[in-house]
ROMARMI-54540 format. One record per atom (N, C-alpha, C, O, CB): chain; x, y, z; atom name. Coordinates in steps of 0.2 Angstrom, whole numbers. Each point is the difference from the previous one (the first is absolute). Glycine has a CB too. Example, Ala and Ser with C-alpha at 12.3 -4.5 7.8 and 13.67 -1.06 7.14 Angstrom:
2
PT/ch/u/v/w/at
PT/A/66/-28/39/N
PT/A/-4/6/0/CA
PT/A/4/6/0/C
PT/A/5/-1/3/O
PT/A/-14/-5/3/CB
PT/A/7/11/-10/N
PT/A/4/6/1/CA
PT/A/-4/5/3/C
PT/A/3/6/1/O
PT/A/3/-9/-11/CB
This chain:
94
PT/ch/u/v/w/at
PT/A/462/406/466/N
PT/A/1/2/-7/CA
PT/A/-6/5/-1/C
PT/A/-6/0/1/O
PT/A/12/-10/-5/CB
PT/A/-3/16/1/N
PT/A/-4/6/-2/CA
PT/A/-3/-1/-8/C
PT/A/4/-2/-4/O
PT/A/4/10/14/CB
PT/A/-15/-5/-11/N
PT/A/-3/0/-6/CA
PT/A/5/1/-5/C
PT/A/1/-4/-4/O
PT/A/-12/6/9/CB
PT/A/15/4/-5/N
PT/A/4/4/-3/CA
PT/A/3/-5/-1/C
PT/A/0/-3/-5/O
PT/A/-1/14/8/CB
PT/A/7/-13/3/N
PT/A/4/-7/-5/CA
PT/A/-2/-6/-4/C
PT/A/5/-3/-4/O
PT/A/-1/6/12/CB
PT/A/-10/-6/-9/N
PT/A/-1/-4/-6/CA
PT/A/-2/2/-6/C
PT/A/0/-3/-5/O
PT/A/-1/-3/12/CB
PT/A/-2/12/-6/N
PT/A/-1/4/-6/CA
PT/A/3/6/-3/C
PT/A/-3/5/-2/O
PT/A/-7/-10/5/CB
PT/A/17/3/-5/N
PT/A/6/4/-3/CA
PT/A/0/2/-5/C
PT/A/1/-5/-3/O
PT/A/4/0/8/CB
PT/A/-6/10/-9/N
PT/A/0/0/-9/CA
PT/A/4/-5/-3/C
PT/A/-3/-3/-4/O
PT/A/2/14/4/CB
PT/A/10/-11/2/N
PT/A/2/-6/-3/CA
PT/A/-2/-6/0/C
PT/A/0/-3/-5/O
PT/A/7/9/7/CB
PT/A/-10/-8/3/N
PT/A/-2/-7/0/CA
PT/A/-5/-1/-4/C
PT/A/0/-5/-3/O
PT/A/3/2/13/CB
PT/A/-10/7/-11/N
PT/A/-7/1/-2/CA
PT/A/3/0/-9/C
PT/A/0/-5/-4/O
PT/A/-8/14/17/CB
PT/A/10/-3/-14/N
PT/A/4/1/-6/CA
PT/A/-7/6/-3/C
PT/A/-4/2/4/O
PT/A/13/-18/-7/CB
PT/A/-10/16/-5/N
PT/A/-4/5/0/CA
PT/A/-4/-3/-6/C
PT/A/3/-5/-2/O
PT/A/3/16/8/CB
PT/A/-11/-10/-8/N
PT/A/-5/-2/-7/CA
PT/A/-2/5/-3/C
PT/A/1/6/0/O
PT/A/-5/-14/3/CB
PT/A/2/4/-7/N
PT/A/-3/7/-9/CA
PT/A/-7/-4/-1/C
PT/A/0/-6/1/O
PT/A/13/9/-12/CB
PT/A/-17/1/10/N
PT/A/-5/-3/-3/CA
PT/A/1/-6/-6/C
PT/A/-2/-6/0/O
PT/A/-4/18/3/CB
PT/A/9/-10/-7/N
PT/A/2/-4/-4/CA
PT/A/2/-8/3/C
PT/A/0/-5/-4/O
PT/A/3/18/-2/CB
PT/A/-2/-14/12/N
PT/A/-1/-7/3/CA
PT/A/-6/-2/2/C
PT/A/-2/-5/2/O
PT/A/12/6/1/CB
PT/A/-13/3/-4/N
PT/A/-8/-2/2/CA
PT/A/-6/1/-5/C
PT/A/-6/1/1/O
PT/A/9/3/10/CB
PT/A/0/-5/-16/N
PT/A/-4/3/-6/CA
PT/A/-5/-8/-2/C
PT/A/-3/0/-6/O
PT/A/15/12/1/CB
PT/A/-12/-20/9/N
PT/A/-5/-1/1/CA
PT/A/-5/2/4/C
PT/A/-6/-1/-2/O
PT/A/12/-6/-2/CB
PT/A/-5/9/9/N
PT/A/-4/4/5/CA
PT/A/-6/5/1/C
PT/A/2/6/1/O
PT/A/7/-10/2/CB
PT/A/-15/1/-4/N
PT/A/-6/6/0/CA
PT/A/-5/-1/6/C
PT/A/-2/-6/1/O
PT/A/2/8/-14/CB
PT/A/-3/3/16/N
PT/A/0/1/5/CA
PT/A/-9/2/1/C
PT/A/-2/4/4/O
PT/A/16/-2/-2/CB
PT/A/-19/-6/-8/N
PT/A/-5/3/-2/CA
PT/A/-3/-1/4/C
PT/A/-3/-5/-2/O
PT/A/3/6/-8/CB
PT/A/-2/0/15/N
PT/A/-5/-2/6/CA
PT/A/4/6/5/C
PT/A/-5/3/2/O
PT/A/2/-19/-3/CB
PT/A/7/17/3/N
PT/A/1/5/5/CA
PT/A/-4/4/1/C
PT/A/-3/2/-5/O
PT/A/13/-3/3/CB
PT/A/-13/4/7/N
PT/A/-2/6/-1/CA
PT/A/1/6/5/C
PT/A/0/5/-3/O
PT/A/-6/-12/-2/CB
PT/A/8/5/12/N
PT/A/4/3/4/CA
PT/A/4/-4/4/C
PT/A/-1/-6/2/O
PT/A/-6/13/-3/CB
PT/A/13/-3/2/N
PT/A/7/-3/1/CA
PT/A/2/4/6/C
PT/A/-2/6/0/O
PT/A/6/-9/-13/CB
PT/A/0/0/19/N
PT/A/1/3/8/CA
PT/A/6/-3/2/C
PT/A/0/-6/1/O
PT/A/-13/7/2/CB
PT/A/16/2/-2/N
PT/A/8/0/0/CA
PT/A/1/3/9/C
PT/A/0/6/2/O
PT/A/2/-2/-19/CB
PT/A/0/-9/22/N
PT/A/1/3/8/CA
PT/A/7/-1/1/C
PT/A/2/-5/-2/O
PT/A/-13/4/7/CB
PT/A/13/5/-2/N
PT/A/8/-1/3/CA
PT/A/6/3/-6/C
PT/A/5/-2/-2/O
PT/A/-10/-11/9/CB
PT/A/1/18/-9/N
PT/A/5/2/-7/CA
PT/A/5/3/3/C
PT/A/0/3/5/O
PT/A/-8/0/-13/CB
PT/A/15/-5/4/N
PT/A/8/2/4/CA
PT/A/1/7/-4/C
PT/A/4/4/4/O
PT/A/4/-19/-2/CB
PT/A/-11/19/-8/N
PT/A/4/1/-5/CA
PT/A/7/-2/-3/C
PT/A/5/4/-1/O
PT/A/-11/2/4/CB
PT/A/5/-15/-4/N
PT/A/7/-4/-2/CA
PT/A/-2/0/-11/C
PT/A/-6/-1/-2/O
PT/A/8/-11/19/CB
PT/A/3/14/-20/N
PT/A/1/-1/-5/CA
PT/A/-5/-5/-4/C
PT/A/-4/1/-4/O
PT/A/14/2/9/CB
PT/A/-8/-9/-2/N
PT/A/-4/-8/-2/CA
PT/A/-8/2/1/C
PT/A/-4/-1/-5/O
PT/A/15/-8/12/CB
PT/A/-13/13/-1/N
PT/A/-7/0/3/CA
PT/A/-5/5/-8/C
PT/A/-5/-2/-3/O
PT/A/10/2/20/CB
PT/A/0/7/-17/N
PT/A/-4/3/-6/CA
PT/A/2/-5/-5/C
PT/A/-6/-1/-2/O
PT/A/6/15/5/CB
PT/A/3/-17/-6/N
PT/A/1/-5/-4/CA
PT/A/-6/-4/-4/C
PT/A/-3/-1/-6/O
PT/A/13/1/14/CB
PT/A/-12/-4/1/N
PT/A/-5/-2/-1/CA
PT/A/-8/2/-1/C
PT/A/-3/-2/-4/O
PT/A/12/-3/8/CB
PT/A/-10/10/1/N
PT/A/-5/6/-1/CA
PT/A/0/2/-10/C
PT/A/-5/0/-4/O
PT/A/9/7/19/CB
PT/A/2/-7/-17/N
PT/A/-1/5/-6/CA
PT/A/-2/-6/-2/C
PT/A/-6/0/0/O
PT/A/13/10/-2/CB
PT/A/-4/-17/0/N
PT/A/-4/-7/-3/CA
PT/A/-7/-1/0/C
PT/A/-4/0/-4/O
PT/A/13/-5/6/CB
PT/A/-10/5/4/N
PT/A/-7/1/1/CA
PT/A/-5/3/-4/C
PT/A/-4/-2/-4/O
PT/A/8/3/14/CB
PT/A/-2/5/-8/N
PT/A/-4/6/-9/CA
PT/A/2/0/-4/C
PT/A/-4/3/-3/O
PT/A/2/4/6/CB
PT/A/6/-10/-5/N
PT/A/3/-1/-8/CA
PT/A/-6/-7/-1/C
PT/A/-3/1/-5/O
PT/A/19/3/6/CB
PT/A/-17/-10/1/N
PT/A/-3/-5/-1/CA
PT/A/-7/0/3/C
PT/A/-3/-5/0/O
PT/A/13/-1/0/CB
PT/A/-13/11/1/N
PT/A/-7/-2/6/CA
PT/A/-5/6/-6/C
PT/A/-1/6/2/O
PT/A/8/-7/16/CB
PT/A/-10/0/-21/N
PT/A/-4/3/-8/CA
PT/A/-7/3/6/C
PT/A/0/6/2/O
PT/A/4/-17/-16/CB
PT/A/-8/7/16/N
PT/A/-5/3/6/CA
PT/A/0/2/7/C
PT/A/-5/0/4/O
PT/A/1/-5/-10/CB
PT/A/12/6/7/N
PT/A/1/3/7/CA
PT/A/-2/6/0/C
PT/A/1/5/-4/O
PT/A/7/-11/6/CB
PT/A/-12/8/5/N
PT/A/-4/5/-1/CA
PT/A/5/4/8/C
PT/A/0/6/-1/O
PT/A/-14/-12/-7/CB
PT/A/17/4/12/N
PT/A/2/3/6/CA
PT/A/5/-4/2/C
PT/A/0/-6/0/O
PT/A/-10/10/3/CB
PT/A/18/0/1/N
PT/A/2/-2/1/CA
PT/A/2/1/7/C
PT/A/1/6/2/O
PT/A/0/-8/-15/CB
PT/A/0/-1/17/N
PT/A/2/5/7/CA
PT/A/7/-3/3/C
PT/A/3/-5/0/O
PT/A/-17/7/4/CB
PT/A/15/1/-2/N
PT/A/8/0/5/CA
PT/A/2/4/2/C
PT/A/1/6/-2/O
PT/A/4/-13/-3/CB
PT/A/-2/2/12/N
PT/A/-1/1/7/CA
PT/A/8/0/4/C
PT/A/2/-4/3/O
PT/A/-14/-3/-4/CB
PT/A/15/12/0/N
PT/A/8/1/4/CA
PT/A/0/-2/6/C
PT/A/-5/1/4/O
PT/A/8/7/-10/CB
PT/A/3/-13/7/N
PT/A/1/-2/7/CA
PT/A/4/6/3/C
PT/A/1/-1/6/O
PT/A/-2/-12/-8/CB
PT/A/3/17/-1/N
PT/A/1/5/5/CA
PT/A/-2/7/-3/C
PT/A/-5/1/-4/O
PT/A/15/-8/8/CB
PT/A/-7/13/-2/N
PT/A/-5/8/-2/CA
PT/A/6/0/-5/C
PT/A/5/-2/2/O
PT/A/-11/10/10/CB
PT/A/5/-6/-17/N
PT/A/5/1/-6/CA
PT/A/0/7/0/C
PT/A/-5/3/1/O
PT/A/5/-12/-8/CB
PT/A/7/13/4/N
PT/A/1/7/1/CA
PT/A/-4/3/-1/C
PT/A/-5/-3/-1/O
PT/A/13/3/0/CB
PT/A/-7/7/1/N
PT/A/-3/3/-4/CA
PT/A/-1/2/-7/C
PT/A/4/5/-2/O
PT/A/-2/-4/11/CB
PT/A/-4/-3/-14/N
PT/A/-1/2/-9/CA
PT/A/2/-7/0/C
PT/A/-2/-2/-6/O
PT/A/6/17/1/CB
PT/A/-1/-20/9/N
PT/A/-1/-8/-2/CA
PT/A/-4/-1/-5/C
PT/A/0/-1/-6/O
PT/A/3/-2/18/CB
PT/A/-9/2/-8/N
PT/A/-7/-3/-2/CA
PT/A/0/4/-5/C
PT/A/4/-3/-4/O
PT/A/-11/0/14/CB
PT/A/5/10/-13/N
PT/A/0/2/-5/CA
PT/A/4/-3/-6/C
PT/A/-2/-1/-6/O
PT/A/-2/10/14/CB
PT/A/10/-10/-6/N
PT/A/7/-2/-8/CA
PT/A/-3/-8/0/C
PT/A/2/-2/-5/O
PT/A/13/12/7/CB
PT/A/-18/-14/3/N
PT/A/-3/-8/-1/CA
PT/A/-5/2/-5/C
PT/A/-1/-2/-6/O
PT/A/2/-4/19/CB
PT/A/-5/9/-10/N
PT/A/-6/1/-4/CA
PT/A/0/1/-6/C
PT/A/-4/-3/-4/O
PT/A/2/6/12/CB
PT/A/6/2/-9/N
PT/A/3/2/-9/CA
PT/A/1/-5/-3/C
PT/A/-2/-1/-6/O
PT/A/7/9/9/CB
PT/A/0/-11/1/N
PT/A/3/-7/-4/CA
PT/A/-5/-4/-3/C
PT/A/0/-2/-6/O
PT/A/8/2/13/CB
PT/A/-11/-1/-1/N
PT/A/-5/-6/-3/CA
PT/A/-5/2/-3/C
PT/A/-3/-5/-2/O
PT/A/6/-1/10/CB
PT/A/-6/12/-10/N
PT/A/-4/3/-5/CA
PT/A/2/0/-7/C
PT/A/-3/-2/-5/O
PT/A/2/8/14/CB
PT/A/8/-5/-9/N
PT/A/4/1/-8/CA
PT/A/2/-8/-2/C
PT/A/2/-2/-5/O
PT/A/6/16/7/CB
PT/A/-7/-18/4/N
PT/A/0/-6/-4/CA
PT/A/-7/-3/-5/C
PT/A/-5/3/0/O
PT/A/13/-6/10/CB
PT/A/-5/-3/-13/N
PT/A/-6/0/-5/CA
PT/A/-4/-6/5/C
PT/A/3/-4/3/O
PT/A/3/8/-18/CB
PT/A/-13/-3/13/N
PT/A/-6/0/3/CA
PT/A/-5/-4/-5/C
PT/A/-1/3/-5/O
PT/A/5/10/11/CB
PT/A/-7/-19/-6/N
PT/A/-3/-4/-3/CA
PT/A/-8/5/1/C
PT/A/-4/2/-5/O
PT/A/13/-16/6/CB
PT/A/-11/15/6/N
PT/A/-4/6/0/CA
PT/A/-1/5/1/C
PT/A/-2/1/6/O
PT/A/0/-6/-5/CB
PT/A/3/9/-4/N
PT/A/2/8/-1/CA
PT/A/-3/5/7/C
PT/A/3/4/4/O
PT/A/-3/-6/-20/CB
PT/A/-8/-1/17/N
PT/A/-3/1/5/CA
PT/A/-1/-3/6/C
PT/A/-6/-3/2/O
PT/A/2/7/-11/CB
PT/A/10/-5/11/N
PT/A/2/-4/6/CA
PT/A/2/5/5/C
PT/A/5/4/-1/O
PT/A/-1/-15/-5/CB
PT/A/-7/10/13/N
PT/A/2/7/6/CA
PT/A/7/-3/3/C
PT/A/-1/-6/1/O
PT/A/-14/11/4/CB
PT/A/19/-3/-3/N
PT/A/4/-3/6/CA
PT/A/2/5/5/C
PT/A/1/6/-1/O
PT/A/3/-13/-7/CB
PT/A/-5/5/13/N
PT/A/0/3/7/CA
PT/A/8/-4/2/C
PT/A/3/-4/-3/O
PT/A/-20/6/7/CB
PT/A/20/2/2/N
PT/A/4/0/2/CA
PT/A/0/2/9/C
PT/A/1/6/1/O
PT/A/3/-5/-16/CB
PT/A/-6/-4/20/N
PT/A/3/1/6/CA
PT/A/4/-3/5/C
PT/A/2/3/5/O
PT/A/-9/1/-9/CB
């Protein structure tokens, strides 16, 4: 069985912060993400992360494969314009 088959969007399903809105994450400070797919669910989670984590200071992740070209750039974006408990939080992406 391949990673990809147990971790289906349908089966995973998707969330809102708004389900996690007991969840604060005041101790984080850096967060390291390896084996990134660019699966839906994964930025999902990434964006929760920064949404809940107030003293995260760095965020790094690590693609399990080479993503296109301007890929990385429109992740990056993404995860910039989500909202961000620390405004002054770096995220790296390779």
């Amino acid at each position: 069985m391949y990673f990809e088959d147990w971790l289906r969007e349908d089966e995973i399903g998707s969330f809102t912060l708004e389900d996690y809105s007991d969840i604060m994450l005041e101790h984080l400070i850096e967060f390291e993400m390896q084996q990134f797919m660019d699966a839906e669910h994964e930025l999902d989670f990434v964006k929760l992360i920064l949404a809940k984590s107030p003293a995260l200071k760095k965020v790094s992740i690590f693609a399990c494969f080479k993503l296109d070209e301007g890929e990385d750039e429109e992740i990056l974006k993404m995860l910039y314009l989500s909202p961000r408990a620390s405004p002054g939080v770096k995220i790296t992406l390779r």
